[in-house]
Backbone as XML, in Angstrom:
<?xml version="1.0"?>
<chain id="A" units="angstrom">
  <residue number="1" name="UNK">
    <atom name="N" x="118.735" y="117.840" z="116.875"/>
    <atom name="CA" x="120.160" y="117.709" z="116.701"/>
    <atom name="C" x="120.707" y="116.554" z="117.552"/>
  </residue>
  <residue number="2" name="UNK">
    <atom name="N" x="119.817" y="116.356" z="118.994"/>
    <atom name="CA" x="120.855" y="115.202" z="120.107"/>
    <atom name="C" x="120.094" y="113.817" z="119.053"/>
  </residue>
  <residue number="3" name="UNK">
    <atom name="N" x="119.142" y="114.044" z="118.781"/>
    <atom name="CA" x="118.496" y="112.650" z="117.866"/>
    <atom name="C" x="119.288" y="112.739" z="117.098"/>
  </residue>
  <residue number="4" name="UNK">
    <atom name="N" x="120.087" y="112.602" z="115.817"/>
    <atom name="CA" x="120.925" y="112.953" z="114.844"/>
    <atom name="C" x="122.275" y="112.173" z="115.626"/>
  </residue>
  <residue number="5" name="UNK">
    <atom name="N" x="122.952" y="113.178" z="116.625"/>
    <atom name="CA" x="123.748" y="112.320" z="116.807"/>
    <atom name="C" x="124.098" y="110.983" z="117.437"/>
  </residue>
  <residue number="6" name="UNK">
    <atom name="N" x="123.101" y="110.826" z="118.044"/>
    <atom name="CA" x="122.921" y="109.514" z="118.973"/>
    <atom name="C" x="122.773" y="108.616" z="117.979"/>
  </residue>
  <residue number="7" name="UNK">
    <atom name="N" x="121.871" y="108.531" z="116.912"/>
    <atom name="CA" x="122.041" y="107.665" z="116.054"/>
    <atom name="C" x="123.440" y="107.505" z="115.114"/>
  </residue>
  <residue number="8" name="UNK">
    <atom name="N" x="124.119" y="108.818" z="115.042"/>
    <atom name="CA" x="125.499" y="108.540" z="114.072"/>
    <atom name="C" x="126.406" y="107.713" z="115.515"/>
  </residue>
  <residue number="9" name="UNK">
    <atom name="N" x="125.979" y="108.132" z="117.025"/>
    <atom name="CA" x="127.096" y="107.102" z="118.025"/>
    <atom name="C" x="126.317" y="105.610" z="117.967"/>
  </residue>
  <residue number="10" name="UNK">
    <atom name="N" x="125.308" y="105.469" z="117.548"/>
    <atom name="CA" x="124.582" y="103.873" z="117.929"/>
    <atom name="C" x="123.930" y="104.259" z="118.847"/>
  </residue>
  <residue number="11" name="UNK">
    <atom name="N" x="123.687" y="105.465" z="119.745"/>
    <atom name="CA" x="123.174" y="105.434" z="121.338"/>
    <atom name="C" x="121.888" y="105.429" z="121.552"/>
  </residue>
  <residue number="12" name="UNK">
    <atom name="N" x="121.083" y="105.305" z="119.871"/>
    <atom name="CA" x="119.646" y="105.405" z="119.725"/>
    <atom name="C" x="118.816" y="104.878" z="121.284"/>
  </residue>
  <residue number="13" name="UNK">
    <atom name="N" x="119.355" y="104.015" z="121.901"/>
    <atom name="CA" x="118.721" y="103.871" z="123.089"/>
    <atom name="C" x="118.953" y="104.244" z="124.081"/>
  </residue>
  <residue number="14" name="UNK">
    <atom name="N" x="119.770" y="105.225" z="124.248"/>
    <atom name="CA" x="119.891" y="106.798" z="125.504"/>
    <atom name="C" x="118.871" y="107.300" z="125.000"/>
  </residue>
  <residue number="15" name="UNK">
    <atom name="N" x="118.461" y="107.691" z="126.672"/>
    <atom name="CA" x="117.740" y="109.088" z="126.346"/>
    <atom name="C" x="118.663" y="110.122" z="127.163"/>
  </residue>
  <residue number="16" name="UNK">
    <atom name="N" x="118.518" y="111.056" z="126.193"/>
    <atom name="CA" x="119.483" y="112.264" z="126.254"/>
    <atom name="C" x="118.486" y="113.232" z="126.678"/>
  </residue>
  <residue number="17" name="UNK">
    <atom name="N" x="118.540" y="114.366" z="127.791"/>
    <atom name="CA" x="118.141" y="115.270" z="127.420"/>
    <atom name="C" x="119.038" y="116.598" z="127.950"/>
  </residue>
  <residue number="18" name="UNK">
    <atom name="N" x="118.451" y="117.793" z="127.981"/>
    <atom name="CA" x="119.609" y="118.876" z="127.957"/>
    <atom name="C" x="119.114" y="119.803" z="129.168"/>
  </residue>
  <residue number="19" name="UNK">
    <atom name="N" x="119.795" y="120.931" z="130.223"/>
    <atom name="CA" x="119.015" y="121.614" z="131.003"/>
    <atom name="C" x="119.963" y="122.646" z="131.022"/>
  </residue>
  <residue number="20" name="UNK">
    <atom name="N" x="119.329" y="123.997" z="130.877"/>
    <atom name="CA" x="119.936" y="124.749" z="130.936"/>
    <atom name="C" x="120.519" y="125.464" z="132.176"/>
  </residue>
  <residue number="21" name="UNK">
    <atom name="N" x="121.651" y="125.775" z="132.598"/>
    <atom name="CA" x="121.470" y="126.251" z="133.728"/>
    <atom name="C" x="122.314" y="127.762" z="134.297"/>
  </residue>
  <residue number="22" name="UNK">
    <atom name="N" x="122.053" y="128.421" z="135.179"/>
    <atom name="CA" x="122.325" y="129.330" z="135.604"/>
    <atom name="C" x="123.923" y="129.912" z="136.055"/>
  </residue>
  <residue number="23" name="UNK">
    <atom name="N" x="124.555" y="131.022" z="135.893"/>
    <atom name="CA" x="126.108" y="131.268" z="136.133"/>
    <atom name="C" x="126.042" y="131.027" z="137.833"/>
  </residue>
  <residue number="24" name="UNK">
    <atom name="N" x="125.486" y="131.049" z="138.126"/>
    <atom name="CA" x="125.454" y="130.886" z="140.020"/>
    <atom name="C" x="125.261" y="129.667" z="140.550"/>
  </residue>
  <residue number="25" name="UNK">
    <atom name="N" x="125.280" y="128.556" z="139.246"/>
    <atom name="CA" x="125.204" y="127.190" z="139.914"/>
    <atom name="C" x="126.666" y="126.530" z="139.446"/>
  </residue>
  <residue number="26" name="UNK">
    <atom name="N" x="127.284" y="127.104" z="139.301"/>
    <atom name="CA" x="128.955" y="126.247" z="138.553"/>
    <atom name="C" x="129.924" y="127.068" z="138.992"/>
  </residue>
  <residue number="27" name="UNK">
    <atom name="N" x="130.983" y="126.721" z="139.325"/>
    <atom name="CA" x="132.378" y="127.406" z="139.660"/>
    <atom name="C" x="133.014" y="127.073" z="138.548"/>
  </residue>
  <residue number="28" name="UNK">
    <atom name="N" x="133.589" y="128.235" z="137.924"/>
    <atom name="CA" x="134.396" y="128.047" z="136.180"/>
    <atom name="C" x="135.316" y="127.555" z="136.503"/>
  </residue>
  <residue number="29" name="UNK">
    <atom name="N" x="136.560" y="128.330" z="137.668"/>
    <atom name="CA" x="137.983" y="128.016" z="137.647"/>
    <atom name="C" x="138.366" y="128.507" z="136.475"/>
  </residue>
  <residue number="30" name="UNK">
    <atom name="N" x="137.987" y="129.676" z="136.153"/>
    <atom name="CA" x="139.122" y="130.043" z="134.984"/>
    <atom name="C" x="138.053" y="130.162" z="133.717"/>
  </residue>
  <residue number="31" name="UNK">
    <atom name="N" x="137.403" y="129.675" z="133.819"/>
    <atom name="CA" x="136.333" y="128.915" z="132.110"/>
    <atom name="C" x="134.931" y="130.326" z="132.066"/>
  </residue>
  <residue number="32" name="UNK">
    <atom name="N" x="135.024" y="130.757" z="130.998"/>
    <atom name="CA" x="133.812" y="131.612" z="130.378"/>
    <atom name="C" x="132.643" y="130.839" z="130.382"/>
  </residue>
  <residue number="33" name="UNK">
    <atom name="N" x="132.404" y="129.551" z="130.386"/>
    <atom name="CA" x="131.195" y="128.734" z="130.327"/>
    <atom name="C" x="131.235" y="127.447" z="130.505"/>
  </residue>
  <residue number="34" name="UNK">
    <atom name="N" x="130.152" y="126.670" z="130.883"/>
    <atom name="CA" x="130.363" y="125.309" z="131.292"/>
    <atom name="C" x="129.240" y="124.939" z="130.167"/>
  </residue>
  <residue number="35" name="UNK">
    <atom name="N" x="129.765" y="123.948" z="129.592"/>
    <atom name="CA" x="128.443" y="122.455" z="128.895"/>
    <atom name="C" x="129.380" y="121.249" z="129.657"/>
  </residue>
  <residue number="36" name="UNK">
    <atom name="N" x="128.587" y="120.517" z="130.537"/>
    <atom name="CA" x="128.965" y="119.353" z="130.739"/>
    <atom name="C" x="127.478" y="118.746" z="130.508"/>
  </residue>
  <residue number="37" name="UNK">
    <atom name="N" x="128.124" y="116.736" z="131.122"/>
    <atom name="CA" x="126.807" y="115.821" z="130.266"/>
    <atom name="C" x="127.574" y="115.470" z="131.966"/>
  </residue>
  <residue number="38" name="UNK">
    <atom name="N" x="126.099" y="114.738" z="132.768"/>
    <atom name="CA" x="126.064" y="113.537" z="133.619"/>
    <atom name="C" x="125.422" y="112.309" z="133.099"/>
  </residue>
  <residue number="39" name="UNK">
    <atom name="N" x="126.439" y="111.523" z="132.782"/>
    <atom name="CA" x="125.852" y="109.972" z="132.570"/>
    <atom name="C" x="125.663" y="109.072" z="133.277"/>
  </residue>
  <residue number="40" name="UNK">
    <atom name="N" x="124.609" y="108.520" z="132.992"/>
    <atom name="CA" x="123.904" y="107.381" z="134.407"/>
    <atom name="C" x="124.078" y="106.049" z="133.470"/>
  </residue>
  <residue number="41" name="UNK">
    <atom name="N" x="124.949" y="104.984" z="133.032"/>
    <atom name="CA" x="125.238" y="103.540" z="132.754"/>
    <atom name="C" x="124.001" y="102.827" z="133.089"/>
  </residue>
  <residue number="42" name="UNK">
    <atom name="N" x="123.945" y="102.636" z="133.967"/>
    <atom name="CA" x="123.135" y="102.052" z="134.220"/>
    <atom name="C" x="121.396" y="101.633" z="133.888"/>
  </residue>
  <residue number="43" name="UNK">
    <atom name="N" x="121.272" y="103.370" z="133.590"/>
    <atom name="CA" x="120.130" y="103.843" z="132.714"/>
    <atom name="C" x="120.033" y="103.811" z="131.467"/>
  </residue>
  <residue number="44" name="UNK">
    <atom name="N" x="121.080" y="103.762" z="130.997"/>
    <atom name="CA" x="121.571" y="104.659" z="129.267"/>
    <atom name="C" x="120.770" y="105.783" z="129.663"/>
  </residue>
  <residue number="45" name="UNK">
    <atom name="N" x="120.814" y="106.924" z="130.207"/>
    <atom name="CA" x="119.998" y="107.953" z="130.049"/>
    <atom name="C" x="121.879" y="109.284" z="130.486"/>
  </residue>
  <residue number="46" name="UNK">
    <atom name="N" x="121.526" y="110.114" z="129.942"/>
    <atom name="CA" x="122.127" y="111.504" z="130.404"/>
    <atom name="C" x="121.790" y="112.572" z="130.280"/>
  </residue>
  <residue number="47" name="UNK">
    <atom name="N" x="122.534" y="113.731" z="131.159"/>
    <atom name="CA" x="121.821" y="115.381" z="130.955"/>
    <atom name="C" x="122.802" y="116.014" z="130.598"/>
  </residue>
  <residue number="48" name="UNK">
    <atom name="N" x="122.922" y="116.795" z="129.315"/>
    <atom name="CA" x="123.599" y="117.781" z="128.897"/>
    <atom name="C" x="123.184" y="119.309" z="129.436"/>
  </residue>
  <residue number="49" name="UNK">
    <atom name="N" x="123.827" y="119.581" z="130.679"/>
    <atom name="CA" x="124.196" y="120.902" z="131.099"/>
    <atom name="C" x="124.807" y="122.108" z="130.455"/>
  </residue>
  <residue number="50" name="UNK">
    <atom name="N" x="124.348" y="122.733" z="130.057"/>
    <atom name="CA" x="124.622" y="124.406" z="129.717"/>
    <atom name="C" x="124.590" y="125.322" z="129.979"/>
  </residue>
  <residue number="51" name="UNK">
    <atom name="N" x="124.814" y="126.519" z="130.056"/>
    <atom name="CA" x="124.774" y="127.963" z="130.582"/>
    <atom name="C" x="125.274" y="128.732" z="129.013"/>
  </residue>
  <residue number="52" name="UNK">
    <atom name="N" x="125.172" y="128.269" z="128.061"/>
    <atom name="CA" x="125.198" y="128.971" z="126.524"/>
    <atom name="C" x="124.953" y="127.918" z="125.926"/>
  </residue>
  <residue number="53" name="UNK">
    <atom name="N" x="124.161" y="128.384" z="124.618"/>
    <atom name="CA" x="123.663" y="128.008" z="123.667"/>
    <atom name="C" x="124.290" y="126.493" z="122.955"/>
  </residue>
  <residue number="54" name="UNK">
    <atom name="N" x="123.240" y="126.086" z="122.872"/>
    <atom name="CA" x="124.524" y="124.212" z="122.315"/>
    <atom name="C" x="124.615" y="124.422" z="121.085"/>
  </residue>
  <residue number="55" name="UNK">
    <atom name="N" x="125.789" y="124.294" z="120.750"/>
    <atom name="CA" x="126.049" y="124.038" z="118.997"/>
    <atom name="C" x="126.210" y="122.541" z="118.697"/>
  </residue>
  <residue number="56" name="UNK">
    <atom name="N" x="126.129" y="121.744" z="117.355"/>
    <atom name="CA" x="126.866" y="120.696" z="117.354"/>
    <atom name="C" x="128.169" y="119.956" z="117.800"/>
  </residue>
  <residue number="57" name="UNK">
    <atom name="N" x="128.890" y="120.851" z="118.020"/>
    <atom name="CA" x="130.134" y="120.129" z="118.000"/>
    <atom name="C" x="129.797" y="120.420" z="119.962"/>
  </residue>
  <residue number="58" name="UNK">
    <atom name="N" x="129.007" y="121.240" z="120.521"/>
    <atom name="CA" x="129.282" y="120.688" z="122.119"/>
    <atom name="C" x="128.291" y="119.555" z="122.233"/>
  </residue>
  <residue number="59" name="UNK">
    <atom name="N" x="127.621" y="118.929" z="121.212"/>
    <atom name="CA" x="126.445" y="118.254" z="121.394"/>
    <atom name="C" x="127.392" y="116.422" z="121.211"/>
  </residue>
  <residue number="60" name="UNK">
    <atom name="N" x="128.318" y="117.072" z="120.160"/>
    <atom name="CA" x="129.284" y="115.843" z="119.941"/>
    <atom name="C" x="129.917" y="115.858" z="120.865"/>
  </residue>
  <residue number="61" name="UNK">
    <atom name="N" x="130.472" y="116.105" z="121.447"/>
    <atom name="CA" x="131.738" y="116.531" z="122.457"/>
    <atom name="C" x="131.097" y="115.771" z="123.575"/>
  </residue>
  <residue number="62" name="UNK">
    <atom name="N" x="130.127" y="116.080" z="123.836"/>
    <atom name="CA" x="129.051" y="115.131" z="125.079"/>
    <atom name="C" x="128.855" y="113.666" z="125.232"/>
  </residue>
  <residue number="63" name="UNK">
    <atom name="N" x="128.388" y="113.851" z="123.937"/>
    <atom name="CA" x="128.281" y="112.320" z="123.341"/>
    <atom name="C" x="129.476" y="111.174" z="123.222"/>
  </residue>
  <residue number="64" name="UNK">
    <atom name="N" x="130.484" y="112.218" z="123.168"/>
    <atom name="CA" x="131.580" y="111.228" z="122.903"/>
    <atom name="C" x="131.994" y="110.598" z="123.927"/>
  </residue>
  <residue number="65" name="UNK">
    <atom name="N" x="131.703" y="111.451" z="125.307"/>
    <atom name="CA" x="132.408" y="111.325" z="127.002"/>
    <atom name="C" x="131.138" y="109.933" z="127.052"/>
  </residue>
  <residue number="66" name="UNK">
    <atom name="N" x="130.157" y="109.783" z="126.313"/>
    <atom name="CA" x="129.290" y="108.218" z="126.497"/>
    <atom name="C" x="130.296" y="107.288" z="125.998"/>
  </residue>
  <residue number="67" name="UNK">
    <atom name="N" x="130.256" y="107.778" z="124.778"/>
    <atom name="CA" x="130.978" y="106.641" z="124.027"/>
    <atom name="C" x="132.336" y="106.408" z="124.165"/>
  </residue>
  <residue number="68" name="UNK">
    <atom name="N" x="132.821" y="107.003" z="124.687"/>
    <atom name="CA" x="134.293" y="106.629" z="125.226"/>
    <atom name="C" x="134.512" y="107.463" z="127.038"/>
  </residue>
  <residue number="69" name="UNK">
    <atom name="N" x="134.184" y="106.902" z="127.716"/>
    <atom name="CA" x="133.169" y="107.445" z="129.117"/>
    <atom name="C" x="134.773" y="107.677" z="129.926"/>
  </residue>
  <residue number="70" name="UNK">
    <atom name="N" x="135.927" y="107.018" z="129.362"/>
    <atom name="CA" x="137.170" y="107.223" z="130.280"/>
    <atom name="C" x="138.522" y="107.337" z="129.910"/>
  </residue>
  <residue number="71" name="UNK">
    <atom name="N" x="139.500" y="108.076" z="130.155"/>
    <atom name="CA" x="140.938" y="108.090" z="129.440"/>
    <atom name="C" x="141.637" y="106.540" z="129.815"/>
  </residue>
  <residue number="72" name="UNK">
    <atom name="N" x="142.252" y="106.580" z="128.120"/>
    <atom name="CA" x="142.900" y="105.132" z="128.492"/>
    <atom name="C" x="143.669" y="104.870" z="129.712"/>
  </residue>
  <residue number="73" name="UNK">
    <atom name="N" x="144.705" y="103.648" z="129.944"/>
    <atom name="CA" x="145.136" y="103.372" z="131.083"/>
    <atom name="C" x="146.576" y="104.909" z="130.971"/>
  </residue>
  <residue number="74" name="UNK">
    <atom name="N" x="147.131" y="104.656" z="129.611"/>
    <atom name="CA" x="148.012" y="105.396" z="129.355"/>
    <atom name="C" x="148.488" y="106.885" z="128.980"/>
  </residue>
  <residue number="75" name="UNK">
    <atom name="N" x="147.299" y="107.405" z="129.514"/>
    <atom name="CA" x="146.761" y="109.192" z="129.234"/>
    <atom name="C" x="146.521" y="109.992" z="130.447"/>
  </residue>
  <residue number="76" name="UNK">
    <atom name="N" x="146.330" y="111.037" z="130.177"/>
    <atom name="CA" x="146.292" y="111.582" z="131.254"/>
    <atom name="C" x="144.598" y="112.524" z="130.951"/>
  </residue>
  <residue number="77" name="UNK">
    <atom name="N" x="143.712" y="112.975" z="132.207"/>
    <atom name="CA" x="142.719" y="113.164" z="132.094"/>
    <atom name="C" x="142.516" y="114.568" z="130.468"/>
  </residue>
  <residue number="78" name="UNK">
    <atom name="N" x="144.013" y="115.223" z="130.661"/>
    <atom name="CA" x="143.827" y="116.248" z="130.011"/>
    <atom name="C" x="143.952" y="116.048" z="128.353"/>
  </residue>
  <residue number="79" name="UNK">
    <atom name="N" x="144.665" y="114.781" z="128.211"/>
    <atom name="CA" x="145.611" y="114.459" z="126.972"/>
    <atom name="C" x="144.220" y="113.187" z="126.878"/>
  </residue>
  <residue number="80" name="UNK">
    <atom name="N" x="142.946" y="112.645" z="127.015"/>
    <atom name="CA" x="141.544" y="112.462" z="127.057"/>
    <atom name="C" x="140.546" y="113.338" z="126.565"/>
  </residue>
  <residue number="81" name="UNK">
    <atom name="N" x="140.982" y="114.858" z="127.392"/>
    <atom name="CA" x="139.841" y="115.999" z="126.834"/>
    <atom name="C" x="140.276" y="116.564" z="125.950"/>
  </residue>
  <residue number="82" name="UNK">
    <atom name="N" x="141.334" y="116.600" z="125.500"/>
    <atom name="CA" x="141.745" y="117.152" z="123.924"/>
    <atom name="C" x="141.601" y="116.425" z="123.053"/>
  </residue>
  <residue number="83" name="UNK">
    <atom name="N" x="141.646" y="115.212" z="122.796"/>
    <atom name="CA" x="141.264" y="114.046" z="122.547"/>
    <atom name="C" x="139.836" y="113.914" z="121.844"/>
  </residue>
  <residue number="84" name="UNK">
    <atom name="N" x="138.703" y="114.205" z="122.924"/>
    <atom name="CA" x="137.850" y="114.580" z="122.538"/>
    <atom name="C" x="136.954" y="115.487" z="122.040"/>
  </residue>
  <residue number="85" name="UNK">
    <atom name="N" x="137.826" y="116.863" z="122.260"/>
    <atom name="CA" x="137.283" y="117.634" z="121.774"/>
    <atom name="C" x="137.999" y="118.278" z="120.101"/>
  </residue>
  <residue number="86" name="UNK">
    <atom name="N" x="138.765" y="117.944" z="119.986"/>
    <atom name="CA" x="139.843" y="117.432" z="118.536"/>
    <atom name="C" x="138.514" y="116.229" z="117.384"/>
  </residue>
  <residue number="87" name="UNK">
    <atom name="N" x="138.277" y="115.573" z="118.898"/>
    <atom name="CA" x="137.634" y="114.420" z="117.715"/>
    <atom name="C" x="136.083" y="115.023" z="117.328"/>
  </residue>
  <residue number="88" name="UNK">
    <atom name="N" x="135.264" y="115.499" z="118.212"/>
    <atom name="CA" x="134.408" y="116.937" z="117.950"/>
    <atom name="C" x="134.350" y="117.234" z="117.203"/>
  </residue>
  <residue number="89" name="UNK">
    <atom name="N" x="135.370" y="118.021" z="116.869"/>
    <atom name="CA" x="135.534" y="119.297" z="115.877"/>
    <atom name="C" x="135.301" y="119.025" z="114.487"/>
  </residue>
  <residue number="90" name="UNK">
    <atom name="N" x="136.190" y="117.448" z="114.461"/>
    <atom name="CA" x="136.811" y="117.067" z="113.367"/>
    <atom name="C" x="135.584" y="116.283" z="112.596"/>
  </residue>
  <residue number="91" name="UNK">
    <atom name="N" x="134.723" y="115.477" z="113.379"/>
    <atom name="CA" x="133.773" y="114.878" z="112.709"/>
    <atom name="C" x="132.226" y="115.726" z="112.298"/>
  </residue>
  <residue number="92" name="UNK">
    <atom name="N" x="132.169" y="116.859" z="113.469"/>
    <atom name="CA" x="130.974" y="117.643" z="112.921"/>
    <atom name="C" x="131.748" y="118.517" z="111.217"/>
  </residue>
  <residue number="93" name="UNK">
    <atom name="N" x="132.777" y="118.626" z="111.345"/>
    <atom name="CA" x="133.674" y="119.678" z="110.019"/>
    <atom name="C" x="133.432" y="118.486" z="108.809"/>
  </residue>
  <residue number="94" name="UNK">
    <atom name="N" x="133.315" y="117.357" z="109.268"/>
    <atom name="CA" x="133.225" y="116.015" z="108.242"/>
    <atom name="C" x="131.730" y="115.560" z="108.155"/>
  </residue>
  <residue number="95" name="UNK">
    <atom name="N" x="130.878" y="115.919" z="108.319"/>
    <atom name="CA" x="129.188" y="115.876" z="108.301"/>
    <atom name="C" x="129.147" y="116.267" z="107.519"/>
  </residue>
</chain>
């Protein structure tokens, strides 16, 4: 599935990979579950973090924080993550 989308972002030359991880290594603040991605630029390489199961659209959602890695000058971090996860939704529903 991360092969699939890396090629629909161009990112064919990341390497992506994924690690699952434990409820005792993340503070939610509020959140039932964490998927985050750490991206290394420098590498093209990143790790998609989980503690539940990846579906497509958190696999897009990851991918997208590569391909668009920062909120414009004129946004705010939150009005960025809706942003992207809107754009998620919308293109795995359009596959």
């Amino acid at each position: 599935m991360i092969e699939k989308w890396k090629e629909y972002f161009g990112l064919d030359h990341w390497t992506v990979t994924t690690e699952e991880i434990s409820h005792d290594q993340i503070e939610y603040n509020g959140h039932k579950y964490f998927v985050g991605i750490a991206r290394d630029f420098d590498n093209d390489s990143a790790v998609i973090y989980h503690d539940k199961p990846l579906t497509e659209e958190c696999v897009v959602h990851e991918l997208l924080h590569v391909v668009f890695p920062k909120p414009n000058s004129d946004e705010t971090y939150g009005d960025y993550e809706k942003w992207i996860t809107d754009a998620a939704e919308n293109i795995v529903k359009n596959q």
